[in-house]
C-alpha positions in Angstrom: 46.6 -66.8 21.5 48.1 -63.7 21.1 44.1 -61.7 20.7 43.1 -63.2 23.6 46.2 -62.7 25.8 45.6 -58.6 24.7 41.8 -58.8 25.6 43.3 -60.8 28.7 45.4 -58.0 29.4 42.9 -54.9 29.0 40.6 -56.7 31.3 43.0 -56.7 34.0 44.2 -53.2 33.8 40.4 -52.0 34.2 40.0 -54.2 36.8 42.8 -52.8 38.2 41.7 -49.3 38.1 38.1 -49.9 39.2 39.5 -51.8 42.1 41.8 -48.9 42.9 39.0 -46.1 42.7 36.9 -48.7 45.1 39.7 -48.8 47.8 40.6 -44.9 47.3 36.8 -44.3 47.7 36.7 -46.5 51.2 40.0 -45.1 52.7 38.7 -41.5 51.9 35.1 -42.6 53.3 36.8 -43.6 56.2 39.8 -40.3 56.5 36.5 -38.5 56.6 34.6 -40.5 59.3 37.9 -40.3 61.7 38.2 -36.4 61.4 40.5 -36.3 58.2 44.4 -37.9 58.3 46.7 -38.3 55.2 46.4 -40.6 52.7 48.9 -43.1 51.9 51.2 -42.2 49.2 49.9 -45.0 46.6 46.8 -43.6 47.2 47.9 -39.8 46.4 50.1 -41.3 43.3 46.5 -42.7 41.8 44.7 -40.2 42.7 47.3 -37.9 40.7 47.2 -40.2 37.8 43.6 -40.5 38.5 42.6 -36.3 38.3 44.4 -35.3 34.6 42.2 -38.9 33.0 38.9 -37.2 35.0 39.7 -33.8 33.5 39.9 -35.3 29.9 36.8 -37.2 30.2 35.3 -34.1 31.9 35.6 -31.8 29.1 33.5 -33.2 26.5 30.9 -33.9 28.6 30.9 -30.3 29.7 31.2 -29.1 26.4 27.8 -31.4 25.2 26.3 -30.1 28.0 26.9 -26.5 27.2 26.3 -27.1 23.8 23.0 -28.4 24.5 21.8 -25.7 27.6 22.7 -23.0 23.8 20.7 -25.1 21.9 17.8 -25.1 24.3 17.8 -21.3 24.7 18.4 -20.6 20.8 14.9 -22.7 20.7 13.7 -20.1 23.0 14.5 -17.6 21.3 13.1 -18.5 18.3 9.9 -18.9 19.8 9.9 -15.1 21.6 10.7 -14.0 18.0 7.9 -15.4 16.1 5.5 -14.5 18.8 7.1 -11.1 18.6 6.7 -10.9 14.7 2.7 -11.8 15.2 2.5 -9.4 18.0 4.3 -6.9 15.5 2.5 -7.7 12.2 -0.9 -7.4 14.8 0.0 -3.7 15.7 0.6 -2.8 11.6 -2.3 -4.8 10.6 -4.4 -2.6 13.3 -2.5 0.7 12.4 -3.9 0.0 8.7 -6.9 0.3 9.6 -7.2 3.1 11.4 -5.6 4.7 9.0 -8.1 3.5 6.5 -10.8 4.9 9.1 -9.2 8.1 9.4 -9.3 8.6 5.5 -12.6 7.3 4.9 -14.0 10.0 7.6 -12.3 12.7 5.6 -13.7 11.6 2.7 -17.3 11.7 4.2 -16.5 15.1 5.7 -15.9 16.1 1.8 -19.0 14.2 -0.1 -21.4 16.2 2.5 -19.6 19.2 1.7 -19.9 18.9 -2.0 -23.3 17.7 -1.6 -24.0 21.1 0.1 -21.8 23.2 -3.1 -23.9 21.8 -6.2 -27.2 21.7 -6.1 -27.4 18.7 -8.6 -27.7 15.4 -7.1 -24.7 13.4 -7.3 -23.5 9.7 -7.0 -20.4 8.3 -5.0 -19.0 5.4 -7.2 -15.3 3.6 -6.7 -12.8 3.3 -9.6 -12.4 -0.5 -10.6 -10.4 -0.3 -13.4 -7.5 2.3 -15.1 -6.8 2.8 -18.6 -3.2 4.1 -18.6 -2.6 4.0 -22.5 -1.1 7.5 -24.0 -4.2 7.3 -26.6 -6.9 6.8 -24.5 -7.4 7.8 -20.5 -10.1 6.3 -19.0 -11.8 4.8 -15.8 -14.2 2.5 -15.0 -16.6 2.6 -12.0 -18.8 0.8 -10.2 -21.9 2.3 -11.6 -24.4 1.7 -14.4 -27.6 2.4 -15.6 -29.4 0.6 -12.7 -28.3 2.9 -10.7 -29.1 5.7 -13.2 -25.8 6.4 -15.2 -26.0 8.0 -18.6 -23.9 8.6 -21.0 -22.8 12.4 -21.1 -23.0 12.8 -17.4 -19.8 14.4 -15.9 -17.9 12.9 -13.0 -16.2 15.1 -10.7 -14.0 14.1 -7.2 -13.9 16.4 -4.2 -10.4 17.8 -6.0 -12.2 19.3 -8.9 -12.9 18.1 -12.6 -12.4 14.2 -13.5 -14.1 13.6 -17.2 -17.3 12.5 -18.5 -19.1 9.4 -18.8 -18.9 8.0 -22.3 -20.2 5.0 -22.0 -22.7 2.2 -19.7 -23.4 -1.3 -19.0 -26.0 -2.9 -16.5 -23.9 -2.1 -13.4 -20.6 -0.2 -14.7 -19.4 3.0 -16.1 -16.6 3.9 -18.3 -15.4 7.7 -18.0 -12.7 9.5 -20.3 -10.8 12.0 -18.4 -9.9 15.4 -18.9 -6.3 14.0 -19.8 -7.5 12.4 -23.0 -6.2 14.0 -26.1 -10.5 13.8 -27.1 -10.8 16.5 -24.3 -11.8 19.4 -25.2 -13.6 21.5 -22.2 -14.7 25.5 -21.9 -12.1 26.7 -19.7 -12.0 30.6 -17.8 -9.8 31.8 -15.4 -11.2 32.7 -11.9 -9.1 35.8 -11.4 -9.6 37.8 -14.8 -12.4 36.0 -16.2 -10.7 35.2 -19.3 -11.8 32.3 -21.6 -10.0 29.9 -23.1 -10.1 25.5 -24.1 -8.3 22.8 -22.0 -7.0 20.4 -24.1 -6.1 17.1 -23.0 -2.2 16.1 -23.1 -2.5 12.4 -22.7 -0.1 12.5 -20.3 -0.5 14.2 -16.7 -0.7 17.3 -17.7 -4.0 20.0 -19.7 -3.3 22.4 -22.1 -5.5 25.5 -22.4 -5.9 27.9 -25.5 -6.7 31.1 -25.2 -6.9 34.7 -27.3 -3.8 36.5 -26.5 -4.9 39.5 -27.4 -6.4 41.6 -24.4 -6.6 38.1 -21.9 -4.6 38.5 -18.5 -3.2 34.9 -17.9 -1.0 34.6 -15.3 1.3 31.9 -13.8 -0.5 30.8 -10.5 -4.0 31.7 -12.0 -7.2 29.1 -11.1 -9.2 27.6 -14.0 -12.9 26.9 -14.0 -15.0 25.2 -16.1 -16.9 28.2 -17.8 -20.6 25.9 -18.9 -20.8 27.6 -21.8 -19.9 24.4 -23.9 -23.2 22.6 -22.1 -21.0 19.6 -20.9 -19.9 20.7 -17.9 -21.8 22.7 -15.0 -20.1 26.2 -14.0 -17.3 26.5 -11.6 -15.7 23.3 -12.0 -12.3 23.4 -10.8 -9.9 22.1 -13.6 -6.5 23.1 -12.6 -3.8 25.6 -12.0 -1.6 28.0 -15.0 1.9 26.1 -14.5 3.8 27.7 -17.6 3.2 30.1 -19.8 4.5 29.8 -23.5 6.2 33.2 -25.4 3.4 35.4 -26.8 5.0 35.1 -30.4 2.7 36.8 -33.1 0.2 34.2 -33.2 -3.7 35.3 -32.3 -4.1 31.9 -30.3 -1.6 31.4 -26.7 -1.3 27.8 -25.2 -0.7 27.6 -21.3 0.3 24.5 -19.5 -2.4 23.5 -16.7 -1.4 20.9 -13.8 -4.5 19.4 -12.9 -6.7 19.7 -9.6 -7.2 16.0 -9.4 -4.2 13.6 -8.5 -5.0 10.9 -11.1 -2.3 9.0 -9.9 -4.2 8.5 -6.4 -7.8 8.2 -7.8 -9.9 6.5 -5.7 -13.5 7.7 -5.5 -15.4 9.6 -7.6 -18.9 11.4 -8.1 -20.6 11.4 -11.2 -23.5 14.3 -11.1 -27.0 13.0 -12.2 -27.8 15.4 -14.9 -26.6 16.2 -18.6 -26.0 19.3 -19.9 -27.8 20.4 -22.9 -25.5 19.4 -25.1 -24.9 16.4 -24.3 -28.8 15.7 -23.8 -29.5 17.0 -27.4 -26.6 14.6 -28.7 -27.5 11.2 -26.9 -31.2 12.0 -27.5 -30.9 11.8 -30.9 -29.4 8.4 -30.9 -31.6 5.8 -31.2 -31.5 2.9 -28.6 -28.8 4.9 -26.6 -31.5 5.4 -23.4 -33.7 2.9 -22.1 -37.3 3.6 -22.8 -39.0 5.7 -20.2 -35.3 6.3 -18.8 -34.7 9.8 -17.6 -31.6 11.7 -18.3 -31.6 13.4 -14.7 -32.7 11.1 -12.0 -31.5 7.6 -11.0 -33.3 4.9 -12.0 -34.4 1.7 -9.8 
C-alpha cells in the first residue's frame, strides 16, 4: 500500500505541474493576444519556481550540445591536418627530386668534362656495395667483364684518384682504394715536381714518402699521380699535403695527404678502359685470368 500510495503521489505532483505549465501557457497566449496585462500572482509564483528548475535542466543540455559542436570541429580539424601533412609530404617528396635532378645535371656537366681531359675511354659505373673494414677498403660496382672490365684497370671519380680494379665477375667489379694499407701509388707534387709514394692509411687519410733531402714539400702542395709505376695514367689528382712530419735525420720524410675524393659520399665512379703496362704484363701472365680473344683496352659485348 504504502509503494503504490508513493507512485500515487508522484503521479499527481507531475500532473500537477504539466497542468500548471498548460494553463500558464494559455493565459500568456491569451496576455499576448489582448495587447499584454499582468499575470495573476499564482501564475508569477509558478512561473518563479518554474525558471530556477528550467535553468537546471538547461545546463546540461547546453553543455552536450557544446561538447558535441567541439567534437564536430576537432573532427574537422583532424581532417585539414592530414590533408595538410599529404599536401606537405607532396611538396618534400617533389623538392627531392629536383634536387636529385639538379645533382644528376652536375654530374653530367662533369663526365663530359672528364671525357674531354683523358684521352682514354672511360666507363660511368655506380657503387653497390662498401667495404668499410680497417684491413681492407673496397667497392663494388656495377660493372663487369661484359661490359669490358679487367682487372688492373684504375677507377677514377670527377674528384680525382679512387683505386684500381682488383677483381671481376659477369656483370660486377670489385675495386681497392687508394685508402687500403696494399696501396702503394707513384706520387709527385704539382708545384716542385718532387716524387714521392702514397701509402694507404686504412683509414681516411694517404701517407706519402718522399727523399728529404733536396725535395720542396710544402703544406698546401697538390699531389699527382706521377705514371712512372705503370698503374696509374699521369696527372691523376690524389690529394692535398695536410701535415708535415719533423725532418729528423732519417733519408726518407712521411707527409700526411687528405684525399681529393670524399669517400664518405661516393657515389659514381669511372673506371678508364685501359691498363697500364704493368699491370698488363702481370695479369697477362696469369693463365685463365682474361677471356680468350678478350682485349685489355676496349669493352667487350
Amino acid at each position: 500500500m504504502g509503494e503504490t500510495r508513493r507512485r500515487f503521489s508522484t503521479f499527481l505532483v507531475v500532473a500537477g505541474i504539466v497542468a500548471a505549465t498548460v494553463v500558464v501557457m494559455v493565459l500568456d497566449r491569451r496576455a499576448s493576444l489582448d495587447g499584454g496585462r499582468d499575470l495573476p500572482a499564482w501564475v508569477g509564483a509558478v512561473m518563479d519556481v518554474a525558471a530556477p528548475v528550467q535553468k537546471a535542466v538547461a545546463v546540461p543540455i547546453e553543455a552536450i550540445r557544446d561538447a558535441f559542436s567541439r567534437y564536430v570541429a576537432l573532427v574537422d580539424t583532424k581532417t585539414e591536418n592530414e590533408q595538410l601533412k599529404a599536401q606537405v609530404y607532396a611538396l618534400e617528396e617533389a623538392n627531392l627530386q629536383l634536387r636529385e635532378a639538379l645533382v644528376a645535371s652536375g654530374r653530367l656537366q662533369r663526365i663530359a668534362e672528364m671525357r674531354e681531359r683523358y684521352e682514354i675511354p672511360m666507363l660511368p659505373a655506380e657503387l653497390v656495395g662498401v667495404d668499410g673494414s680497417p684491413w681492407f677498403r673496397s667497392v663494388l660496382v656495377d660493372r663487369g667483364r661484359v661490359h669490358g672490365i679487367r682487372s688492373g684497370m684504375p677507377v677514377i671519380s670527377e674528384q680525382g684518384l679512387v683505386g684500381l680494379v682488383t677483381a671481376t665477375s659477369s656483370r660486377t667489379a670489385k675495386a681497392t682504394v687508394v685508402l687500403d694499407r696494399q696501396t702503394a701509388i707513384d706520387g709527385v707534387v704539382q708545384r716542385s715536381r718532387a716524387r714521392g709514394i702514397v701509402r694507404g692509411k686504412g683509414a681516411s687519410e694517404l701517407g706519402f714518402e718522399f727523399v728529404a733531402r733536396g725535395s720542396d714539400v710544402q703544406v698546401g702542395d697538390q699531389v699527382l699521380t706521377s705514371g712512372l709505376d705503370g698503374v696509374y695514367p699521369k696527372g691523376l689528382q690524389i690529394g692535398t699535403i695536410r701535415e708535415m712530419s719533423a725532418p729528423g735525420a732519417r733519408l726518407l720524410q712521411e707527409a700526411t695527404i687528405e684525399p681529393s675524393v670524399d669517400f664518405g659520399r661516393l657515389e659514381q665512379v669511372f673506371i678508364m678502359l685501359r691498363r697500364g703496362p704493368t699491370m698488363d704484363l702481370l695479369y697477362s701472365t696469369r693463365v685463365g685470368d682474361e677471356e680468350p680473344g678478350a682485349g685489355a683496352g676496349e669493352p667487350g659485348s
